[in-house]
N, C-alpha and C positions, 0 to 999 in steps of 0.2 A: 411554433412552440406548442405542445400539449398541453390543453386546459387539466389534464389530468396529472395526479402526483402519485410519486413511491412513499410506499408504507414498508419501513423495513420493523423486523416486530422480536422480542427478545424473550421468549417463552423460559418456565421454567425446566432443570433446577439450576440455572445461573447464581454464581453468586448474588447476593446482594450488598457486599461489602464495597462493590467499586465496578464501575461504569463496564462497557465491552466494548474494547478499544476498536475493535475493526469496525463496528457498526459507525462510534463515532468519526473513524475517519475518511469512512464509505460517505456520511453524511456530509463530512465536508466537502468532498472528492467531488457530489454532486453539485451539489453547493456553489462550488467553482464552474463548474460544465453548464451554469444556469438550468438546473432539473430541479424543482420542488421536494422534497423527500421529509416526512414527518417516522418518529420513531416511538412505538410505544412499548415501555417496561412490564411487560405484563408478571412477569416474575414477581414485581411487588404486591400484585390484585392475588396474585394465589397465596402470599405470605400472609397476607390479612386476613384473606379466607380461614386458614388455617392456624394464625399464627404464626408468628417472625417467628420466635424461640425454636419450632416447632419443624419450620421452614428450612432455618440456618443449620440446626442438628442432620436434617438430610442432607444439604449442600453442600456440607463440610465437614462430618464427624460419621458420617455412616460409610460401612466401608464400600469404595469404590465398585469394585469388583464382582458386587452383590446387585449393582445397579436398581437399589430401591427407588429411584426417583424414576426411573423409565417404567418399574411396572406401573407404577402409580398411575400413569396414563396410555396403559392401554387399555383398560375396558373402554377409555372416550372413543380411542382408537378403531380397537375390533368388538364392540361391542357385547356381543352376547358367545362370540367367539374367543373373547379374552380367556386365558386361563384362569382357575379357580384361587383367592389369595392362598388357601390352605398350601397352593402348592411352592407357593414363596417360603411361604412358614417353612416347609418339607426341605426346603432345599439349601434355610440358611441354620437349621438343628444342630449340624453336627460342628458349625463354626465354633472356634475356641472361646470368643469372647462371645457369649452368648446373648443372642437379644432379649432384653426385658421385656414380657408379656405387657406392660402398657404401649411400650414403645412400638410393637407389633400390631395392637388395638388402634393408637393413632395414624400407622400405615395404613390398616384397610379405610379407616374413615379418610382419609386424605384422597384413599382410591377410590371409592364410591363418591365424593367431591369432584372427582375431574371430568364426569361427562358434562357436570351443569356448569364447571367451569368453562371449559370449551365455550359453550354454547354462551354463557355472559362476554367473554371476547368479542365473539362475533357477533354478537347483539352492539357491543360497542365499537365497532368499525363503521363508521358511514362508507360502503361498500361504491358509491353513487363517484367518489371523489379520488377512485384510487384504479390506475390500470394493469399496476406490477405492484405486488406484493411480496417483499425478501425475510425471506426465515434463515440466521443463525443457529448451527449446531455444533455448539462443543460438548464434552463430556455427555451429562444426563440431559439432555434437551433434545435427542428423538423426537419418543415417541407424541409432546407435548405439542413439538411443533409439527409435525405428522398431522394429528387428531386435528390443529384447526387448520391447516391449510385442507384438509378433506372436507373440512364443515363451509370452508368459505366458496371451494370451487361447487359444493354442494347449489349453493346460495346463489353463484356470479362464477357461473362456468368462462364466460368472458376472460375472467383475470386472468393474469398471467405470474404463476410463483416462481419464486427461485430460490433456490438453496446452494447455501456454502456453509464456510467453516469446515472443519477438523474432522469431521464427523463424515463428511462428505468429498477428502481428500483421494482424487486418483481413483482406484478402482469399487471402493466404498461407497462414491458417490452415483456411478455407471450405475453399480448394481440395486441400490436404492432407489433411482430414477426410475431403473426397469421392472421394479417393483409396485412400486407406484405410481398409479396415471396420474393423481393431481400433481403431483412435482413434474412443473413444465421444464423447467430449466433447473440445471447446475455448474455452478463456478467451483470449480478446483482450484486451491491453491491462492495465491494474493491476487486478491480481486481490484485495487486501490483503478488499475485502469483499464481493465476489463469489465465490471460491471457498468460505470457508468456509458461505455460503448454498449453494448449488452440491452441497455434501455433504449440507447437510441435507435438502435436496429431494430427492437421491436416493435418501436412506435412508428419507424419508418416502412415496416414492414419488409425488410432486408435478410438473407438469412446467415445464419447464424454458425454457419459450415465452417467456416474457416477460422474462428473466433479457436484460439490454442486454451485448452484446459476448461471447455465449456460442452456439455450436454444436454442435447435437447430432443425432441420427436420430429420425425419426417413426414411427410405427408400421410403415411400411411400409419402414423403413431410409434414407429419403432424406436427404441433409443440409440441416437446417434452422436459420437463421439468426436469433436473436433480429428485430426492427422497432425494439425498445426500445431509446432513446437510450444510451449507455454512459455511467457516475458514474465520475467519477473523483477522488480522494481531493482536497479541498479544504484541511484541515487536517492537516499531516504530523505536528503536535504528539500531535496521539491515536494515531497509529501507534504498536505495540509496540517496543520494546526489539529487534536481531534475536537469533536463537537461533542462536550458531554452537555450541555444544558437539560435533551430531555429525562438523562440520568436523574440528575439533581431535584428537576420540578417531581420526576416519580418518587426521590427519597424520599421528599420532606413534608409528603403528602402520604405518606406509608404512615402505619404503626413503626413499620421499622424502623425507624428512624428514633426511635425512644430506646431501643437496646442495639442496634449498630453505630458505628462508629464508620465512616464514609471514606474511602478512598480516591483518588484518581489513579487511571493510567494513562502511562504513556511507553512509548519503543525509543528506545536509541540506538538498538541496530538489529538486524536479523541475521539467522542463521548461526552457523557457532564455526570460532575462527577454531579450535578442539578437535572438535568435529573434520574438518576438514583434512587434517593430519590423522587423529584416530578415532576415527567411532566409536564411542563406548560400546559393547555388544550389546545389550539390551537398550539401548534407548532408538523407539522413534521415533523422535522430535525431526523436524525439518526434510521430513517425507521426501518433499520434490524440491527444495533448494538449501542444500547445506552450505554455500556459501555465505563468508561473511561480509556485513555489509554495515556498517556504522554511519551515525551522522558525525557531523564533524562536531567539535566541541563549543561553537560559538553555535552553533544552530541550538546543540540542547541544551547549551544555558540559554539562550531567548525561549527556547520552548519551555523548560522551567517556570521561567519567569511569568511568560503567560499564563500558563494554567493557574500560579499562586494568586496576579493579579485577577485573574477570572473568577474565582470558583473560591476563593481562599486561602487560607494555609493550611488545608488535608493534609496528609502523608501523600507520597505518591510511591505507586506500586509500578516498577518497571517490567516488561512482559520480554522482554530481553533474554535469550538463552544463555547470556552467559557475557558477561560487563567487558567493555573495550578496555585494554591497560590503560591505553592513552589517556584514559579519562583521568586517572589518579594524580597524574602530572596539568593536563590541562583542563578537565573541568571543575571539578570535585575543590579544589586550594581556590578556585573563582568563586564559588559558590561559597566557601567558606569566609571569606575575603569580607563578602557582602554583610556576616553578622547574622544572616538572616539561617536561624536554624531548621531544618529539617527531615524528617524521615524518607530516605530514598532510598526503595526497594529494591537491591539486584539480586540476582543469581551470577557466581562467581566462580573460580577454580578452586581448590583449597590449599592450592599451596600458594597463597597467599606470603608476599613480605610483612611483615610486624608495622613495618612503615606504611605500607597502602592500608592497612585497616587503621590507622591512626587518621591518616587523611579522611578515611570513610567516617570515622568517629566524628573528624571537627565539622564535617557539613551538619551532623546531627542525628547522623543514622545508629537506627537502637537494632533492627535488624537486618540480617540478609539473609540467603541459603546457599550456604557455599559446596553443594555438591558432593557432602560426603555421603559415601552409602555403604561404606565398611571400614573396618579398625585392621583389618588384615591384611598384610603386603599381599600374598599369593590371590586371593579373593578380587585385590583390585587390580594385578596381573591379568585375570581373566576379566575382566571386563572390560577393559585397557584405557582403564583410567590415567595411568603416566604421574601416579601417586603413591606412596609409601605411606602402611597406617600409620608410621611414628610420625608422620608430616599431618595426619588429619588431628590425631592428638593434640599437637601443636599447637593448629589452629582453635582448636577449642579451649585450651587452654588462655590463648591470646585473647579470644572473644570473653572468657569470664574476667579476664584480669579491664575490660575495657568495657564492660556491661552490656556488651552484646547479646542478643536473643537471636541464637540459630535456629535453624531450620536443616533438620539433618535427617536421615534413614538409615537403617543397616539393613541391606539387601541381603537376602540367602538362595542358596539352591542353585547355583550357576554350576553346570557342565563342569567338570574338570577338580573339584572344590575334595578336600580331605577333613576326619574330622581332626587334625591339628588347627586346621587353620581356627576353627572356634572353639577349640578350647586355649589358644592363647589370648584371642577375645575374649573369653570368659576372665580369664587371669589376669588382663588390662582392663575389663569395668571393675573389678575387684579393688585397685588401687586407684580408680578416677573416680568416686561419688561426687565429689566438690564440683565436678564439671556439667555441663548441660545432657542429659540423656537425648538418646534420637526419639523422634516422633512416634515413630514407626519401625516397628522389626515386622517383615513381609516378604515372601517368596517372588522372585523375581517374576516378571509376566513377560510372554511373547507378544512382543508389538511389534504390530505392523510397520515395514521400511527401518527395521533396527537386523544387524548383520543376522542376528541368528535369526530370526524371520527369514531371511534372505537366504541364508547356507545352512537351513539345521541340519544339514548331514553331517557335515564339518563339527557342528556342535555335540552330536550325537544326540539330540533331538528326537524324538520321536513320538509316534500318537497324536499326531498334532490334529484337532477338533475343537470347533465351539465349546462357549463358554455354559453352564448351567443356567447364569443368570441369561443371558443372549438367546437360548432357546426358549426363556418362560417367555421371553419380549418379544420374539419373532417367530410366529408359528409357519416356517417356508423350511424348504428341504437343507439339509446338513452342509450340503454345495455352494448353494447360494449363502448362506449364513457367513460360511468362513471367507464370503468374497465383502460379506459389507460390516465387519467387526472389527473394531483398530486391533483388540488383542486376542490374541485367542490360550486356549489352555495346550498343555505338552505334557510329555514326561521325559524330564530331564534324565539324564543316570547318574542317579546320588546312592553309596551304601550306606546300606540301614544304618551303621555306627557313624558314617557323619547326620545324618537326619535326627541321631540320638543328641548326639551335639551341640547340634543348633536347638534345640528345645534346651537345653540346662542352658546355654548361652540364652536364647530368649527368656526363660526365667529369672536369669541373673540381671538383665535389662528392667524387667518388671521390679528387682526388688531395688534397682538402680534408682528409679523414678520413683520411688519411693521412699529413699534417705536422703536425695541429694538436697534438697533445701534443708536440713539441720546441717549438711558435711563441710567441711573448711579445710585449707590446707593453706596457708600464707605464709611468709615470710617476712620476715622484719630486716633490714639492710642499715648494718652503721657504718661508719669508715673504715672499723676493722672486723665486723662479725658480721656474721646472718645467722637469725634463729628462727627455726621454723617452727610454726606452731600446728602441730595437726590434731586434726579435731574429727578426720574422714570418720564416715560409718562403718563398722567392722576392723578398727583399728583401736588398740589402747590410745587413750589421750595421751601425750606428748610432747613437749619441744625440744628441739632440738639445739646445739648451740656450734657451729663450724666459724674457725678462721684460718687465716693463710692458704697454702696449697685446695684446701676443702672449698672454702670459701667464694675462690676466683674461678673452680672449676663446674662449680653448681649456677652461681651467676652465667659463666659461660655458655653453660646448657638450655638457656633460657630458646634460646631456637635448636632446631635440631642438627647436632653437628655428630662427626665423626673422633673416635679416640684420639689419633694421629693431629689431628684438628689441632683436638683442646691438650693437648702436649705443646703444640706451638705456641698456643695461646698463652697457655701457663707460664713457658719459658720466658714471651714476653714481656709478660705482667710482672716476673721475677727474676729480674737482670743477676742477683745475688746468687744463685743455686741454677745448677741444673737437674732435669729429671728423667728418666728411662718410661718409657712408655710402661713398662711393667707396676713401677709406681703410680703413674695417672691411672692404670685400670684395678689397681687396688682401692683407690678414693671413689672411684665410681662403683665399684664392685659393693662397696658399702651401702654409696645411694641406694639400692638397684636391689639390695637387698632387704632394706628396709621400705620399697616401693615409694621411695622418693622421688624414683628419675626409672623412666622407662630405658629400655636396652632393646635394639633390632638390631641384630649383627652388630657390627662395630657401632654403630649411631647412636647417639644419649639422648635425652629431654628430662629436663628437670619440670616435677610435675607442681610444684608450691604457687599459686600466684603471688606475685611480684608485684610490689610497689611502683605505678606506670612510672613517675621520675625517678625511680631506681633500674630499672629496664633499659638494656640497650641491644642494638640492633648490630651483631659481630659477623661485617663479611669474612668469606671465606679468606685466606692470602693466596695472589696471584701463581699462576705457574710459575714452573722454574724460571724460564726462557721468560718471562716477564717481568719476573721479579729480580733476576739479573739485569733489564736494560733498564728498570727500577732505579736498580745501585749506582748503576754507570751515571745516570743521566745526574742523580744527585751527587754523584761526587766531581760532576762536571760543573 
């Protein structure tokens, strides 16, 4: 066994809200394999440097795509070769939300910060005690972790670095290796049993040729790419426990920890079961393994349970692509069962039942993000979401009436897209203020391993080149650029009069976010009336007062059904009368007029929230053919 230990190291701009699940699990991984491995947060040394407030505004509120956190360290990087700030400045001018000049002032000083930063890191490594040295890179974490692994191989040519993460996924990671000489090694893809092989082979001195989804130098320093197929964890059940402790000791030794508020994470399954049937076109999540893979529901409630028992009662943030159903029926009513209330974070489909977000409500959960990223049928056609806006509507309505805090987007700019399709979005935030606005209105980006990356011809795609930001951070040829940037920029083919569209729609969002916390639209439910009371912005005040036929049909709408539907519905609810479809689409024609209840084709929603014990959950009625051996069987 090696008197010597792994240093895996978590460079900024990482959140600082919640642990980084792969390192913890890497840590356990070794853990197990008896490999010594210490981990240091260095992310929080730069926070304090400059400020958590200061820190957290970069890591979570600047926009992505501008990648202020990666200039930030390159001057550590290339030195006196770095480009000029001025040219940052230049390049984020004509952005619509324009950066505040202090805000810009505290960038460069943060920039001129990171070479002495660096350099305190490596002052704080006892270099003497470590043989492999692992750098993490997702999102803005480049050039941060670049700059010291350059300063330490500077120091202790010896060491041996290795790099993974996201950032380093497939041919991104190739091409940054051959990039750079200090980057000895890289892990593509889930490392949970590859890297801890990975060490042992290099401490045995074995080579590293046939290791699948691993690159490294050959005798001659070339970079050499495994042949061998990549494993990727089949069973998440045998995964470790993760190890956040060094997490924790780095929080509570921060300033940040005086204005954050601390998370865990944890996985309950990889890859997306979605995904697997349809790719959304723009998304590249799950690059090299879109299969789905879930743990069973007795393992994540013991894994639950651990981390509460370990670490406290945090919230816990699930890194999940997108929640096992299973779970609603078997984990989520266990966890509920116990009393023991919680925040747990998933990413979800949206067309969620009424009933599973009620389940998610009793474990304790106040948010999730359930994947919506437009209000418009056609819009989510092209993406091939397998969602109807009147269904994402829905959901949001569901989440107000139950106090949830979504996490939502409305994407624009997709191939194929008309300006109808946003201006009926413009015409449905009109009548939803009382609901949650999205986060974000943003042009869709080409990411790497999402279809239109893959086929833009098909897309009609073209122009496709590096990003503005990507060329201030990497001064290498336009070739290589586009081989190591998860997204890159294109010119979709949109006409000018929809591109006119989507601005009056994205202003309409602006003034959205803007009135929704005074707007209300409720309803009051007695055993023979419903009054609704609206209060939305840009609506006279009002209430409203329905019963009978009005009444049962507006209730009905409470999910998203079809005219035909709620004709059936009605009749049943009203054995006394019958009614012609012509009359139910007069009653609604009312709602619909008064933007009570949305209209998609034939499909309703009543938009008032509803009193949750007045709320019900109306399945559809069975086919014919089923609903005939229905009758039979009961009249047998």
């Amino acid at each position: 066994m090696s008197d010597k230990r792994v240093l895996l190291l978590i460079m900024p701009f990482l959140t600082l809200r919640r642990p980084h699940l792969g390192v913890a699990l890497l840590k356990a991984g070794l853990s197990q394999a008896g490999i010594q491995c210490d981990v240091r947060y260095f992310n929080f040394r730069f926070a304090d440097i400059i400020g958590a407030s200061l820190y957290d505004r970069i890591a979570e509120n600047s926009p992505s795509h501008h990648l202020a956190g990666e200039f930030i360290f390159t001057t550590a990087l290339y030195s006196e070769d770095a480009r000029p700030f001025q040219d940052f400045k230049d390049s984020v001018e004509g952005y619509m939300r324009p950066y505040p000049e202090d805000f810009l002032q505290q960038l460069e000083r943060c920039r001129n910060l990171s070479p002495i930063f660096i350099q305190e890191c490596a002052n704080q490594i006892d270099l003497t005690q470590y043989d492999i040295i692992g750098f993490t890179s997702t999102f803005q974490q480049n050039m941060a972790s670049l700059a010291l692994a350059q300063e330490l191989k500077r120091r202790s040519p010896e060491i041996t670095t290795v790099f993974g993460g996201s950032n380093f996924e497939s041919e991104m990671g190739v091409e940054l290796h051959s990039i750079f000489p200090f980057v000895d090694v890289v892990c593509s893809g889930e490392a949970d049993h590859i890297f801890p092989e990975v060490v042992r082979r290099l401490r045995a001195g074995e080579p590293l040729s046939d290791l699948g989804g691993v690159t490294h130098r050959d005798d001659q320093g070339n970079t050499v790419t495994s042949s061998t197929p990549q494993k990727f964890v089949s069973n998440l059940n045998e995964l470790p426990y993760p190890d956040h402790d060094d997490y924790f000791r780095a929080f509570h030794s921060s300033t940040a920890s005086s204005i954050i508020v601390p998370e865990m994470t944890m996985e309950t399954s990889r890859g997306c079961w979605w995904g697997q049937k349809h790719h959304c076109t723009f998304c590249g999540l799950n690059g090299l393994s879109m299969t789905f893979r879930s743990k069973s529901a007795d393992r994540a409630y013991s894994e639950i349970k651990h981390l509460l028992a370990t670490y406290g009662s945090y919230d816990i943030f699930n890194t999940d692509n997108i929640v096992d159903l299973r779970y609603f029926n078997e984990l989520f009513p266990r966890i509920a069962a116990d009393g023991v209330k919680m925040q747990l974070f998933y990413e979800t489909k949206s067309n969620l039942k009424k009933s599973q977000l009620l389940t998610f409500k009793n474990v304790g959960s106040r948010e999730f993000q359930p994947g919506i990223e437009s209000l418009n049928s056609h819009v989510l056609t092209l993406m091939d979401k397998g969602v109807k806006g009147i269904q994402n509507v829905q959901l949001l309505r569901w989440a107000a009436e139950m106090g949830f805090n979504v996490s939502w987007n409305i994407i624009c700019g997709f191939p194929g897209e008309v300006p109808e399709d946003y201006q009926q979005i413009t015409r449905w935030v009109h009548a939803i203020p009382h609901l949650q606005p999205p986060v974000f209105v943003t042009r869709f980006r080409l990411d790497r391993f999402s279809p239109m990356f893959k086929d833009p011809v098909k897309y009609g795609i073209t122009n496709i080149r590096s990003s503005s930001a990507h060329q201030l951070c990497y001064p290498i040829p336009e070739e290589s650029l586009q081989r190591l940037t998860f997204y890159l920029d294109c010119d979709p083919p949109m006409l000018p009069e929809t591109l006119r569209e989507i601005k009056v729609m994205w202003s309409a969002v602006d003034d959205w976010k803007n009135v929704c916390a005074g707007s209300s639209l409720t309803a009051e439910v007695t055993s023979s009336a419903l009054i609704l009371r609206d209060r939305r912005a840009g609506f006279p005040a009002a209430d409203y007062r329905y019963e009978g036929l009005a009444r049962t049909l507006y209730l009905a709408a409470d999910g998203v059904h079809s005219d035909s539907f709620l004709l059936e519905y009605a009749a049943s609810q009203h054995l006394d009368r019958s009614f012609s479809l012509e009359e139910i689409s007069q009653v609604l024609r009312i709602f619909v007029e008064h933007e009570l209840m949305l209209q998609e084709d034939n499909l309703y929603l009543s938009l008032a929230l509803l009193p949750l014990d007045q709320s019900f959950e109306i399945m559809p009625p069975p086919p014919p053919q089923r609903a005939a051996q229905v009758a039979v069987s009961h009249a047998g």
